[in-house]
C-alpha positions in Angstrom: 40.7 31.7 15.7 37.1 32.2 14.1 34.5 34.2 15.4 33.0 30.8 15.9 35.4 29.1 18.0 35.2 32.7 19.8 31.9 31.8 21.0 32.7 28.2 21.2 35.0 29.0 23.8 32.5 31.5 25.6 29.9 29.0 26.1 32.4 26.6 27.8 34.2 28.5 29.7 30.2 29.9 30.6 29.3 26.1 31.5 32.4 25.4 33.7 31.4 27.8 36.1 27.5 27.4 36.3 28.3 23.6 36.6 29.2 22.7 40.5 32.8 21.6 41.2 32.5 17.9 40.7 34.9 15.6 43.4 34.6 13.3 45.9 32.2 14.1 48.4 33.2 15.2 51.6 30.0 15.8 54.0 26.5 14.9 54.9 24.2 17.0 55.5 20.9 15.1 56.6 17.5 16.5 57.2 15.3 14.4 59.3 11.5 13.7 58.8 8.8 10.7 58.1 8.2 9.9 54.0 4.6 10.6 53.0 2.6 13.3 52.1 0.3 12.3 55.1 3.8 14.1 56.9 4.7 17.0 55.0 3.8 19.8 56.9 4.1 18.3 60.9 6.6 19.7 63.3 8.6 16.5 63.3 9.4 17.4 59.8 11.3 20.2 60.0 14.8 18.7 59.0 13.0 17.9 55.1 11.6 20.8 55.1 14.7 22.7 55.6 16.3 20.9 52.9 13.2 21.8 50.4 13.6 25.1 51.2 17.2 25.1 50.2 16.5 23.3 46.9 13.7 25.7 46.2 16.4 28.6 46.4 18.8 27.1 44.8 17.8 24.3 42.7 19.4 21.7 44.2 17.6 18.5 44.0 17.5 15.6 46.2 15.3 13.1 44.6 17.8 10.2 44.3 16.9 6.9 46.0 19.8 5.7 47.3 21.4 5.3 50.7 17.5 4.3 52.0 17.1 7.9 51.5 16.4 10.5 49.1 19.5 12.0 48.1 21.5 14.4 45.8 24.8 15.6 45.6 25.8 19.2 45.2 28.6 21.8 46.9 27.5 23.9 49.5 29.6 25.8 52.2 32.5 25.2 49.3 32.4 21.5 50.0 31.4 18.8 48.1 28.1 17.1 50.0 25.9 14.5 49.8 22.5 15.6 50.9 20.0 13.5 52.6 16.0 12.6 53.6 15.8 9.1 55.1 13.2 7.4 53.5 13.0 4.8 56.6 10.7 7.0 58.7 12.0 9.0 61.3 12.8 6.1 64.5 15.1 4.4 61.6 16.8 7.4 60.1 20.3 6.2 61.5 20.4 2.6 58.7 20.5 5.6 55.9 23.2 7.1 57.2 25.0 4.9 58.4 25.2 3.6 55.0 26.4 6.3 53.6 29.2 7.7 55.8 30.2 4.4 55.4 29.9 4.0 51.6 32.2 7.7 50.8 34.3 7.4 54.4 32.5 10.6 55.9 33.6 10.7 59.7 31.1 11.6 62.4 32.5 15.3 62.5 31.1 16.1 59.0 27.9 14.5 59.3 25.4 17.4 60.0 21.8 16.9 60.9 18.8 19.3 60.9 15.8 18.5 62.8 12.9 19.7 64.9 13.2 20.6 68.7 10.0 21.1 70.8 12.1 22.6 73.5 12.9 25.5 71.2 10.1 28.1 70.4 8.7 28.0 66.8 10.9 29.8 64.8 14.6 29.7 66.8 17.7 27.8 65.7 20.4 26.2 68.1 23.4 24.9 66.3 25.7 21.8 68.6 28.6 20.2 67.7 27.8 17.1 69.5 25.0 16.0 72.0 22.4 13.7 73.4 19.4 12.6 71.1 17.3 15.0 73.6 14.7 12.5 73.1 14.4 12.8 69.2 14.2 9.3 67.9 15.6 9.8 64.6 18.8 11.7 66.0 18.6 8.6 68.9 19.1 6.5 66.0 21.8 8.2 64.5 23.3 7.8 67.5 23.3 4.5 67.8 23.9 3.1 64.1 27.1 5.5 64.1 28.1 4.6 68.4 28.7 8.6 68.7 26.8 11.4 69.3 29.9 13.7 67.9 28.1 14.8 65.1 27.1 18.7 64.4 23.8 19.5 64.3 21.2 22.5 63.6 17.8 21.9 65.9 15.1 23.8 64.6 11.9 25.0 67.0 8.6 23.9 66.5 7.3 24.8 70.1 6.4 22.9 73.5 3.4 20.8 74.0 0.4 23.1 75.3 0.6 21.2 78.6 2.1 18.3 80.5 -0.4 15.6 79.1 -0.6 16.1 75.8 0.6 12.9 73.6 4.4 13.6 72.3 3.8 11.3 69.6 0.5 13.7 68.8 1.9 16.8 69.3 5.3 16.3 66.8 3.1 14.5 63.7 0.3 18.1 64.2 0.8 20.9 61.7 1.7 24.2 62.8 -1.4 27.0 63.2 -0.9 29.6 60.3 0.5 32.2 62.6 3.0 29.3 63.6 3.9 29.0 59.9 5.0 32.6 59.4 7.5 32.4 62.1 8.8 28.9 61.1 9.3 29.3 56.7 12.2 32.1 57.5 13.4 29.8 60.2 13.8 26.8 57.6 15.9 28.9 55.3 18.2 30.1 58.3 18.1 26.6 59.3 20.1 25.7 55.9 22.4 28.8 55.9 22.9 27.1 59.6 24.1 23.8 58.4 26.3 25.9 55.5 28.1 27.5 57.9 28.9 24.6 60.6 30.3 22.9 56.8 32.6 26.3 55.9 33.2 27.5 59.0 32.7 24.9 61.8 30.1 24.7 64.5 31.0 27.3 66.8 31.2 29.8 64.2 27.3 28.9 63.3 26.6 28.9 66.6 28.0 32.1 67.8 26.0 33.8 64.8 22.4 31.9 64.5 21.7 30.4 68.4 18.7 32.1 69.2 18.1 34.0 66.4 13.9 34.3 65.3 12.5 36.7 62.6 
């Protein structure tokens, strides 16, 4: 062998590993927001957010329309997944996927979902294996396009209302005060390492080791 197929065989063997296992994919992990820059930075965007937070870490990009959703495949939690932002806005996130876990076969049980809780203070995580939508619209709809609510999910804080009358609709689509924001970007990378451990490990494993947890 030549010195050149010495480094000819280097450079593949170098561009097997950095290239993800390729396969069939297995989960979904879905963040839940509305499209728009108008909604970027609101509360009731925490689920995208979470996701670009990932990909900003990582690399990973979700930036394929497909699915009524922006999506992109990758492994993560040593599975292959398909990741997700409905594109439907946030009342109709179920129609995207829906189509999905019906497209690649994906049962309910590996079907994660990040999203934004305003029962949970800025900044703390609470991992479920199943539930009620709580009164999140996009989970509701999950919910009903899929007829379970035995999916795992990963609810991320973004505060109560600052009192009883205060518009829901209002308070979800506001931005977080600065302060608010320091608590909740280490909360949106947890967040992810959430939704990678319900995928490796299951969700009471993720549970036991991020419910509650705030920088």
């Amino acid at each position: 062998m030549s010195i050149f197929d010495v480094f000819a065989k280097l450079e593949a063997e170098k561009a097997q590993k950095a290239a993800p296992a390729a396969g069939p994919v297995e989960w979904l992990v879905v963040g839940l927001g509305n499209p728009g820059d108008k909604y970027a930075m609101t509360r009731h965007n925490a689920g995208f957010r979470a996701l670009d937070a990932y990909c900003a870490k990582t690399g990973q990009k979700i930036d394929r329309l497909k699915f009524k959703a922006l999506t992109g495949e990758g492994t993560f939690g040593g599975a292959r997944v398909l990741f997700m932002k409905p594109q439907t806005f946030m009342n109709l996130s179920g129609e995207a996927v829906r189509e999905a876990a019906a497209f690649y076969k994906i049962p309910p049980a590996r079907i994660v979902v990040l999203f934004d809780d305003i029962s949970l203070d800025v900044g703390r995580l609470r991992v479920r294996p199943k539930g009620s939508a709580g009164g999140q619209n996009g989970v509701k709809s999950i919910i009903a396009q899929l007829g379970t609510d035995q999916f795992p999910r990963v609810k991320i804080g973004v505060g109560a209302k600052p009192h009883p009358d205060y518009d829901l609709a209002d308070w979800v689509l506001s931005r977080l005060t600065p302060d608010e924001e320091k608590q909740f970007a280490p909360a949106l990378a947890r967040a992810a390492e959430a939704a990678e451990d319900i995928v490796r490990n299951g969700a009471a494993h993720a549970a036991q080791y991020f419910n509650g947890k705030s920088e």
